[in-house]
N, C-alpha and C positions, 0 to 999 in steps of 0.2 A: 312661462315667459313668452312674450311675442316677438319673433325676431324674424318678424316680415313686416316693415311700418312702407310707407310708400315715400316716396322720392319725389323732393328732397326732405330729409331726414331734420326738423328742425332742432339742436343740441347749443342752446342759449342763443348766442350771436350768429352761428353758423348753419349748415345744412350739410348733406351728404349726399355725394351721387359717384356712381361707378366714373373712372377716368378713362381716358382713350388716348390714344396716340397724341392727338392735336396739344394733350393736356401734359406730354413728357418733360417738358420746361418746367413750367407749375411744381411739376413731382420732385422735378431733380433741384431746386430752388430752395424747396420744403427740407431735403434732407439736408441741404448744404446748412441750415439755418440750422440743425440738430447740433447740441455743445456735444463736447467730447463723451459726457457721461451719458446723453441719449445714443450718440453713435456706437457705443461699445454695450447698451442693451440691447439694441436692435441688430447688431451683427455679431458681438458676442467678444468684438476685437476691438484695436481701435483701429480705424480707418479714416485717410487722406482724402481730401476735398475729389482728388484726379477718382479714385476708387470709388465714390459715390456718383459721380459724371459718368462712369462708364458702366457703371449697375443701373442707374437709370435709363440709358442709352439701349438696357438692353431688355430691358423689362417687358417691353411692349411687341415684343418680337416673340416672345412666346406664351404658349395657353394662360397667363400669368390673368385674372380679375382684380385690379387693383381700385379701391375706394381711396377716394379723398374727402377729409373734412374740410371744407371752405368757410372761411374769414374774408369778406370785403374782397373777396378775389381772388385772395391765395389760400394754397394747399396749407393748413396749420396740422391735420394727420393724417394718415392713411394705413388702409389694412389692405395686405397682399393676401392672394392665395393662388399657389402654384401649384395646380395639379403633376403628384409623380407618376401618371400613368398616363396608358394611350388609350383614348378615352372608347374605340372601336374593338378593346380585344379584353377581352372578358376573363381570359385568363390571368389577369395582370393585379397586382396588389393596389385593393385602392385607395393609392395612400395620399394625401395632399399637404402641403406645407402653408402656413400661417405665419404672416408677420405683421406689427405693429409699433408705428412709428408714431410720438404725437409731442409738438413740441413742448418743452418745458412751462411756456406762459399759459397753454390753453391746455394745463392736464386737472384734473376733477372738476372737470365738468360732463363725465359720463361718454366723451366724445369715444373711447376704445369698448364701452360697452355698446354702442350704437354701432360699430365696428364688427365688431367678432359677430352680432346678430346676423349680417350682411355675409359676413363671410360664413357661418354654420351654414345658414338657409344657402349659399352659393355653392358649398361643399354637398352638400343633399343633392340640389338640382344634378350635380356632376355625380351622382352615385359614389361619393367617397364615404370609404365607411373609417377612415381612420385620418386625424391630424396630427400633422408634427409643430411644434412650435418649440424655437429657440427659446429658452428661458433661465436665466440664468438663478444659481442658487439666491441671491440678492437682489434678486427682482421683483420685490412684493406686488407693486401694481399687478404683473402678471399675472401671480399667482390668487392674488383678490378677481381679477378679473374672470380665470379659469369657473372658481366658486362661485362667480354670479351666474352663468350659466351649467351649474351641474346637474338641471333637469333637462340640458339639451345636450350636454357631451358628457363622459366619464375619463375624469384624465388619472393617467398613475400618478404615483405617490410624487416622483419628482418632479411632477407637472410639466412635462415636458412631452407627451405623445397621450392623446386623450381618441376615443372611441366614440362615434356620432351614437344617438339613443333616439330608436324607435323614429316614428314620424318618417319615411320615404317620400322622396317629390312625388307631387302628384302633379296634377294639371292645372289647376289653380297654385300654388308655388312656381310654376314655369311659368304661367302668364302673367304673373305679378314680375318675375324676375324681367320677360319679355319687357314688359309697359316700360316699367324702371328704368332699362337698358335705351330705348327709343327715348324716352325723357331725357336722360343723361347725355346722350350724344346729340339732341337737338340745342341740351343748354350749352355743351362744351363748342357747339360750333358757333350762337351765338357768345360764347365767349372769345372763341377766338379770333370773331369779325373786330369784337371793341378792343382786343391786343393790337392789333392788326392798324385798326385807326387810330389808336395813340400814339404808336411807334411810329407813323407816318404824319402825324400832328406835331411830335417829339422830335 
């Protein structure tokens, strides 16, 4: 399976590129838009509009790589991944955390397998050799999703912490990631120029 495609990602109507700060409204918009039954798969509880506002607020403030699926403008999914270690001390467990958000109207359409590609190959690049992902027992998408990639991760039986397989970044996965990352922040500032003139046209 190939889960290094270049950027932007096209997934029917949409596309994919890493987010950036400029892009934490966008994010934080996306989850508010999440019904109760996406928000309590994605955090594993139910959660308050305030408690998604101030999880987006903080998202970007640390090692956090988060992907957006874009629709016409807006964020409709995204995949986080939160490296748990410091990335300079070699003695440390390398473990990273995954998450997936994708709203109810835009899900099979492949948009979280386009996703998780982004994030394995982004876990690689960060030498992580192990993911965690919330998943609930009643969470089949997830657990269908795990399974389409189990020639690039091995997850336990409860699908819920799975092991990267084979393949190390090399130099070529780093400079694709690079290009990617330069593409994504060129598009999200010219996105932010045309928020920027609506809101001032509005």
């Amino acid at each position: 399976m190939d889960t290094t495609k270049s950027d932007p990602t096209p997934v029917h109507a949409g596309y994919i590129r890493r987010l950036w700060p400029a892009d934490q409204s966008l994010f934080c918009d996306h989850l508010l838009r999440l019904d109760s039954e996406s928000r309590h798969s994605r955090f594993g509880m139910a959660v308050s509009d305030e408690f998604l506002q101030n999880y987006a607020g903080h998202c970007f403030a640390h090692d956090s790589v988060i992907f957006g699926y874009f629709v016409d403008g807006l964020v409709r999914g995204a995949g986080e991944l939160r490296p748990l270690f410091e990335a300079h001390d070699p003695t440390s467990d390398r473990v990273a955390e995954a998450a997936f958000s994708v709203e109810h109207a835009y899900r099979r359409r492949g948009v979280g397998t386009e996703l998780l590609g982004r994030i394995i190959r982004t876990a690689r690049n960060r030498q992580a050799s192990e993911l965690v992902m919330s998943c609930l027992a009643s969470n089949r998408a997830m657990q269908t999703l795990a399974r389409h990639y189990r020639a690039d991760i091995r997850f336990e039986a409860d699908q819920v912490t799975g092991k990267l397989i084979g393949r190390p970044p090399n130099a070529f996965t780093r400079a694709q990631e690079a290009f990617e990352d330069s593409a994504s922040f060129a598009t999200a500032f010219v996105d932010l120029q045309k928020r920027l003139f609506t809101s001032a046209v509005h």
